[in-house]
N, C-alpha and C positions, 0 to 999 in steps of 0.2 A: 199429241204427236202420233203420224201414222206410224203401224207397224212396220219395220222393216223386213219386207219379203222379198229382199234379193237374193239370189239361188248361192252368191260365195257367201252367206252369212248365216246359211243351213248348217248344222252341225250332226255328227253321227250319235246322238242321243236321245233318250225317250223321256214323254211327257207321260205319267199317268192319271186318268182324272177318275175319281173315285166319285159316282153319284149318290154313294146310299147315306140315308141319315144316320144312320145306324152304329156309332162306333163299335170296334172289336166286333162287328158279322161279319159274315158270309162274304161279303164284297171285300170288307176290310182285307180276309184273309186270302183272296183269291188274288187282291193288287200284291200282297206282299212277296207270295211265290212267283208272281209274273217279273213281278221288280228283280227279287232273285235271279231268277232265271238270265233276266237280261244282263243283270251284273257279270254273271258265272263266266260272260263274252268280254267282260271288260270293255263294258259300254256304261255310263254313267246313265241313272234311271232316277227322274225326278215324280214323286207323286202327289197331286193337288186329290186333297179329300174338299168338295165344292161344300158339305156341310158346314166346313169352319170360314168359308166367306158370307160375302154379305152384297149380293146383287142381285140385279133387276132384271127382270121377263124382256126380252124385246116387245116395243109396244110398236113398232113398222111407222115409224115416222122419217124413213128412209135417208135419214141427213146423211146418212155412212156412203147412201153414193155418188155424195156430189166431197163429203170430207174425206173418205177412202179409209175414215176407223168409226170407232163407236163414236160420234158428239155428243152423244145427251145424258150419257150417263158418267160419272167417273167415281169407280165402285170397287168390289172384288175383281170383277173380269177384268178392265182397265189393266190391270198389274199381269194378269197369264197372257195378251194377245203376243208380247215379244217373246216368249216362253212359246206359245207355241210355231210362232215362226219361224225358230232357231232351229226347235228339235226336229229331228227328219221322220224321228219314232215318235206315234201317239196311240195310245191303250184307253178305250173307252168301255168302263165295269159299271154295270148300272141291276139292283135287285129289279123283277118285276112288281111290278104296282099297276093294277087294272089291264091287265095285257098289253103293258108298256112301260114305257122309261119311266123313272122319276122324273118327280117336278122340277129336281133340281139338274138332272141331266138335261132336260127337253128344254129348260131355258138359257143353259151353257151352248147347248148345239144350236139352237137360237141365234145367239150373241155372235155366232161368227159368220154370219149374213155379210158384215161390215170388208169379209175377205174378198169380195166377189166384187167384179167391175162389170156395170150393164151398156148396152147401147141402144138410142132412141131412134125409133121412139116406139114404146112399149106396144108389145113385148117383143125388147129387141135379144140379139144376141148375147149373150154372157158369160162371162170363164172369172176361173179364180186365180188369185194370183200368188196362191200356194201349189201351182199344179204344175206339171212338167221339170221337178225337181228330188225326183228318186223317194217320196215319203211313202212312207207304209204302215199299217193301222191291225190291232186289236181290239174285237169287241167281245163283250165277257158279259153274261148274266146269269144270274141264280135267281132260281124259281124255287116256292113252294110245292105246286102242284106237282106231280112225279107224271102226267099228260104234257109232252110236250108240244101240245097244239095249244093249251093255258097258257103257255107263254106271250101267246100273241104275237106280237109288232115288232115285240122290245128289240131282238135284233137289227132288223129290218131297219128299226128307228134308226139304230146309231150308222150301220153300215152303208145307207143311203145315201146321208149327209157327207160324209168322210171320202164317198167315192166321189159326188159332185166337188166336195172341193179336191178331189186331187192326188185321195192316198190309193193307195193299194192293199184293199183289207185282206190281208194275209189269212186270218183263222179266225174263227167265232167258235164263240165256247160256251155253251149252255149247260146250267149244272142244275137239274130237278131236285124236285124233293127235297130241299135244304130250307128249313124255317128257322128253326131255334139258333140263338145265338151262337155261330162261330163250328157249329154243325159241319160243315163242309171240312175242319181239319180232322175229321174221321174217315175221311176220304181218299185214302192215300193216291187209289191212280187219278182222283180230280186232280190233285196237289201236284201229280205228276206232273197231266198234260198240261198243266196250267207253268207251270217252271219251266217243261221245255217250249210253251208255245213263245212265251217271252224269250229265250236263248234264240228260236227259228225267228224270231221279228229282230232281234241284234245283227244278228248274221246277216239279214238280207241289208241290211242299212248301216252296214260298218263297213270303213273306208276300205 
């Protein structure tokens, strides 16, 4: 079944998707203050940690644009494309790994290729058909390195993607120098801007 991405079936609520494998780190701890934050709005804030599914890499066998969703796989994603249609809010937290997203964010951002309608004949025109519907986007990464040029991509990665289909990446949040487990709650003003950047992503996407 396609997703349904009709603009009345958008809802004032966020998705959060948690790349790291990592239970109880850095990432963990940075969605839960985001999710906070957004609650504190009285905006309901759902959060997908991608570790505890179980799917597959886009391999670009392009069936998604002549069937308009994913066909070839039906897996963990399968279950989040209506999740993320709904929500008008979406929060992508991802550690870095190689001066870039994890494996398991870069094949989530991947999988929603399937949003996007083309025209032929290649390479034609193309829009998403998440876009022109008020959404708006957090990207979030914690670094080891305390050089914030080590980071690399990783932002770039997620806030690329999210701008092509549509959202409006409100804040990016980079938090160096945090390795060891769950290090980042010693961190009061990270904890901060990370609680209010979620409340300023509710606000701009409630009714």
């Amino acid at each position: 079944m396609q997703p349904d991405t009709r603009p009345d079936t958008v809802t004032p609520r966020v998705l959060l998707i948690n790349g790291s494998p990592r239970a109880g780190g850095n990432s963990d701890v940075l969605t839960g203050r985001i999710a906070a934050g957004i609650e504190s709005a009285s905006l309901a804030a759902e959060t997908v940690r991608l570790r505890e599914l179980e799917y597959s890499s886009c391999v670009g066998c392009e069936a998604c644009r002549k069937d308009r969703r994913c066909s070839r796989f039906d897996d963990g994603m399968t279950s989040l494309y209506d999740a993320i249609a709904r929500a008008r809010g979406l929060v992508l937290v991802s550690p870095v790994h190689n001066y870039n997203v994890t494996a398991w964010m870069k094949a989530f951002i991947d999988r929603l290729y399937c949003f996007y309608d083309f025209e032929y004949p290649r390479p034609g025109p193309w829009r998403s058909r998440l876009s022109g519907q008020g959404r708006a986007a957090l990207v979030v990464a914690a670094a080891e390195q305390r050089n914030l040029s080590d980071a690399g991509f990783t932002l770039e990665a997620m806030r690329r993607p999210l701008e092509a289909l549509g959202y409006e990446v409100m804040d990016d949040l980079l938090v160096p120098g945090v390795f060891d487990k769950g290090a980042v709650s010693r961190l009061d003003a990270v904890l901060s801007a990370a609680e209010e950047a979620g409340k300023a992503l509710a606000e701009v996407i409630a009714p």
